[in-house]
KEDRENZA-39417 format. One record per residue (C-alpha): residue in three letters; x, z, y. Coordinates in steps of 0.1 Angstrom, whole numbers, plus 2048, in hexadecimal, padded with zeros to 3 digits. Last residue first. Layout:
<atoms>
@residuo->Ala	c1->X	c3->Z	c2->Y
...
</atoms>
This chain:
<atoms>
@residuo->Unk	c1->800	c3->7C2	c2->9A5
@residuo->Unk	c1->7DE	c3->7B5	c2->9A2
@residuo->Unk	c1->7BD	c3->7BC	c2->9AB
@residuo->Unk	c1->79A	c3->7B1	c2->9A1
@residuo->Unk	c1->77A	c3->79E	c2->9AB
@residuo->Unk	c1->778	c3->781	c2->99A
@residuo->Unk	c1->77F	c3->76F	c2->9B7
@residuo->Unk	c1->798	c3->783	c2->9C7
@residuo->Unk	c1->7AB	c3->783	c2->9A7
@residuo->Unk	c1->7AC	c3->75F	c2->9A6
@residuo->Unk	c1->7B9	c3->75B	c2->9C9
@residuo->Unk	c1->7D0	c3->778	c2->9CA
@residuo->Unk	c1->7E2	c3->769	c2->9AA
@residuo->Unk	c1->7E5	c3->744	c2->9B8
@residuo->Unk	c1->7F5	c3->753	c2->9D6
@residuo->Unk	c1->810	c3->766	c2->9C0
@residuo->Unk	c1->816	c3->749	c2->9B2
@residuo->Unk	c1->80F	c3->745	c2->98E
@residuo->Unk	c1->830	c3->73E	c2->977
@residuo->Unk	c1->833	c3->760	c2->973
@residuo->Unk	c1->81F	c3->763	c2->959
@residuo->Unk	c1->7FC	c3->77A	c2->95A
@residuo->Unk	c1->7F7	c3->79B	c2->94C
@residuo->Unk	c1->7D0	c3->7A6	c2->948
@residuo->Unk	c1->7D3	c3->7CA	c2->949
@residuo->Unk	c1->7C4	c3->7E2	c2->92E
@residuo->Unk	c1->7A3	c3->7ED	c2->926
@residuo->Unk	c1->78E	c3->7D1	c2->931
@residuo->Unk	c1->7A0	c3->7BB	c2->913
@residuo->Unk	c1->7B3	c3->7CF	c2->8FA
@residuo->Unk	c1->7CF	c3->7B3	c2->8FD
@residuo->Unk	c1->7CF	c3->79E	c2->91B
@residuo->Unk	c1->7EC	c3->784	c2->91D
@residuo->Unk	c1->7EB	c3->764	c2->931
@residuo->Unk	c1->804	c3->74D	c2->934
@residuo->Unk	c1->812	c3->74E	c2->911
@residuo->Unk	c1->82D	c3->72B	c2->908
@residuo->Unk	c1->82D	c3->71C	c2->8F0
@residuo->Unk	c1->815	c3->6FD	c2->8FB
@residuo->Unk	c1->802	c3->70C	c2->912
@residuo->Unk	c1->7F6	c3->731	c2->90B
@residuo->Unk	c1->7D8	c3->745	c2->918
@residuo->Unk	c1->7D0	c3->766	c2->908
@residuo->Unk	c1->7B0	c3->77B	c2->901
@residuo->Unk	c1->7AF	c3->79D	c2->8EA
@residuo->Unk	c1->78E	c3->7AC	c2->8DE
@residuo->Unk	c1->77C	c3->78C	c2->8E7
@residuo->Unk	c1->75A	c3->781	c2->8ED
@residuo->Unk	c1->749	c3->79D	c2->8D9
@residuo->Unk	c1->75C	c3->7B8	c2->8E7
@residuo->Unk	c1->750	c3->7AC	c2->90B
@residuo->Unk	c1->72E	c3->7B1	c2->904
@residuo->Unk	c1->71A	c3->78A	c2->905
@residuo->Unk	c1->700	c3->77E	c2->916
@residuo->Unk	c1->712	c3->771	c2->934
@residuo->Unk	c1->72C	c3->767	c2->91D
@residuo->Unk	c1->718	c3->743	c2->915
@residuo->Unk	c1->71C	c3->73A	c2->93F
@residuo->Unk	c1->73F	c3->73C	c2->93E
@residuo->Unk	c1->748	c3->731	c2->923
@residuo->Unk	c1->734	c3->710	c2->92D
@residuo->Unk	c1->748	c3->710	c2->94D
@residuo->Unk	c1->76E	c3->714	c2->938
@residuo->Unk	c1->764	c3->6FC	c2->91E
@residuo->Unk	c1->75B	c3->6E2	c2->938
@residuo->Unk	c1->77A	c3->6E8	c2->954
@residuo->Unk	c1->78B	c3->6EA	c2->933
@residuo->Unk	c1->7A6	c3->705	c2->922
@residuo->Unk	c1->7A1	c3->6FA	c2->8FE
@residuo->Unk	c1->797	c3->70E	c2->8E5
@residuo->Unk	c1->7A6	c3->722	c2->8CF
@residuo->Unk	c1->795	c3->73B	c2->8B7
@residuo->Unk	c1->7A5	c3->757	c2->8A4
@residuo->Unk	c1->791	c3->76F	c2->88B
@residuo->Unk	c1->7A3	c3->78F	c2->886
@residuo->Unk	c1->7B5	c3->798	c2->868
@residuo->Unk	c1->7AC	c3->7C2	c2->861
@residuo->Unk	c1->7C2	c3->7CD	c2->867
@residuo->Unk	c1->7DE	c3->7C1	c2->885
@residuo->Unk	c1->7C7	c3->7BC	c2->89F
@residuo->Unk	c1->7DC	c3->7AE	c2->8C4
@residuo->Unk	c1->7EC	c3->799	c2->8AC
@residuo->Unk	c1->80B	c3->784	c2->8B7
@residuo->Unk	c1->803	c3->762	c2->8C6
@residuo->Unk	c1->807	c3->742	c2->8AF
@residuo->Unk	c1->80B	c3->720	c2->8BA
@residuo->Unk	c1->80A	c3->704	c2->89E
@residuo->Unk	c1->7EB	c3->6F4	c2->8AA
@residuo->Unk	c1->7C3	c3->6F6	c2->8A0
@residuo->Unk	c1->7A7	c3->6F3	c2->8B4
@residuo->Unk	c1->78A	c3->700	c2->8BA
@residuo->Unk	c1->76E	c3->6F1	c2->8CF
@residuo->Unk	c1->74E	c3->6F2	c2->8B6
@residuo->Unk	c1->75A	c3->717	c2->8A4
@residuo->Unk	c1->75C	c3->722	c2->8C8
@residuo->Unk	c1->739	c3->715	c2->8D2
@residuo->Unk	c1->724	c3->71D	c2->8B3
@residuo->Unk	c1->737	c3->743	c2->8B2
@residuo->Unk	c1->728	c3->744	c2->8DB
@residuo->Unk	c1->702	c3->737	c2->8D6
@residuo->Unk	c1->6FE	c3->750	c2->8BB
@residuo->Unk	c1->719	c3->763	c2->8B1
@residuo->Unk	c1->73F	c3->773	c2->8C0
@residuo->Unk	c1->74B	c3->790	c2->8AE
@residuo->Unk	c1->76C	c3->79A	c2->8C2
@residuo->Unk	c1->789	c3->796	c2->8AF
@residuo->Unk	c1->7A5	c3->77E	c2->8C5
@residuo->Unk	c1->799	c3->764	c2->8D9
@residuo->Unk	c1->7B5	c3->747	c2->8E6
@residuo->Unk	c1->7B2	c3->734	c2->905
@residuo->Unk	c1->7C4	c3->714	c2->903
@residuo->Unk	c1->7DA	c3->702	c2->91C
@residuo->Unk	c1->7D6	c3->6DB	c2->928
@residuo->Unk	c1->7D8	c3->6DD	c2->94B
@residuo->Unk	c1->7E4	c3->6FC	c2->95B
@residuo->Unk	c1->7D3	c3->721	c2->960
@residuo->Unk	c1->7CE	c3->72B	c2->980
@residuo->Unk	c1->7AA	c3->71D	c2->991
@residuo->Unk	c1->7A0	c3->717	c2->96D
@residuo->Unk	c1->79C	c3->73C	c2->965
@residuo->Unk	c1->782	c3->740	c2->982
@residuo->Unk	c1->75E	c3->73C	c2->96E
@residuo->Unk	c1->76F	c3->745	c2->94D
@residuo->Unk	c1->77B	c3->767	c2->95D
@residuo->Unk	c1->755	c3->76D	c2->96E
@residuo->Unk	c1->747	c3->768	c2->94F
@residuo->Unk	c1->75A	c3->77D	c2->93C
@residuo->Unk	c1->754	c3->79F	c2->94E
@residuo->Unk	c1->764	c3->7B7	c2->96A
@residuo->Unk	c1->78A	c3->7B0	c2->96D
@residuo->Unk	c1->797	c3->7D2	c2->97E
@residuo->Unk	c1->7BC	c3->7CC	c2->977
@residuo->Unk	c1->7D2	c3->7AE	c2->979
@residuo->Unk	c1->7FB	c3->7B1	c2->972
@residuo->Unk	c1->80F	c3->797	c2->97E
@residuo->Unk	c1->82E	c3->791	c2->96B
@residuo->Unk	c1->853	c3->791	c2->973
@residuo->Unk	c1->86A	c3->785	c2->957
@residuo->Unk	c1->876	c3->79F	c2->93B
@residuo->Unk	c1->852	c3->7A5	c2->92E
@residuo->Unk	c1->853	c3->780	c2->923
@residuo->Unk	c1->82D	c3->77A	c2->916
@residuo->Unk	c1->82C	c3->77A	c2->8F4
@residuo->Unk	c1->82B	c3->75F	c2->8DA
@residuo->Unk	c1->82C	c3->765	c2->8B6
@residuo->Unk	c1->832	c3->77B	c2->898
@residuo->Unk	c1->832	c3->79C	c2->89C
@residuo->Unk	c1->80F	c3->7A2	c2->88A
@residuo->Unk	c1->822	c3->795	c2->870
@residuo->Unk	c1->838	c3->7B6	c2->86D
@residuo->Unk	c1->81C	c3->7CA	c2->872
@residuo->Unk	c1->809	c3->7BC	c2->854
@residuo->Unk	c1->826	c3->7BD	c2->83E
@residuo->Unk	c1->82E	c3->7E2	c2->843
@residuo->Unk	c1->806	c3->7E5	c2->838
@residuo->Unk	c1->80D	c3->7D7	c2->81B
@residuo->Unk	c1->82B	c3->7E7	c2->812
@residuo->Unk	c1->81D	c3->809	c2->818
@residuo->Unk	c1->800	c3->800	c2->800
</atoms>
């Protein structure tokens, strides 16, 4: 049993991270989904992926990830190490990011996504483990500008 759980924690280390060694922004206060799908695209770059950790998505929601995933060869460590959470991607679209938007309005945030990330190519831009209870932590490749503007319009801080 100790082996197996040893081996569970050892690939929940496998993947991308954010860089804790380069400066980061760090967002707090972020109040619901909605408003963060309605404003993500003002930030994030072209062609990047949200991916949904856990969470317990149905109905209109489950019908829509399981519809947009997609499949690469990027992983992210595991904010969930037992038991094996469900992953979707989904591409980060002007489209997929409205309708997300809209659908989450009827949705508790622990059924969207227990832990949230935005990665392009390999590399993490957006990491929010333990979503609503800890900071969202943003790359440094955002402006600081770009930063205030999106937190001002969802309505949170950053430092």
């Amino acid at each position: 049993m100790f082996k197996y759980l040893l081996k569970l924690f050892e690939k929940r280390d496998i993947g991308i991270e954010l860089d804790k060694s380069l400066a980061r922004w760090e967002v707090q206060g972020i109040k619901d989904y909605p408003s963060l799908f309605k404003n993500l695209g003002q930030i994030i770059p072209d062609d990047s992926v949200l991916y949904f950790e856990g969470g317990s998505p149905s109905n209109d929601l489950l019908e829509f990830l399981q519809k947009n995933k997609i499949t690469d060869d990027v992983k992210i460590k595991f904010g969930t190490i037992f038991p094996r959470p469900t992953v979707y991607k989904i591409p980060a679209t002007n489209k997929n990011l409205r309708t997300l938007s809209k659908i989450t309005e009827g949705y508790a945030e622990p059924e969207v996504a227990v832990h949230f990330h935005v990665y392009k190519d390999d590399k993490l831009l957006v990491e929010w483990f333990d979503a609503f209870f800890q900071s969202m932590l943003l790359s440094s490749i955002f402006s600081e500008k770009k930063v205030q503007n999106f937190t001002k319009s969802i309505g949170a801080t950053y430092k």
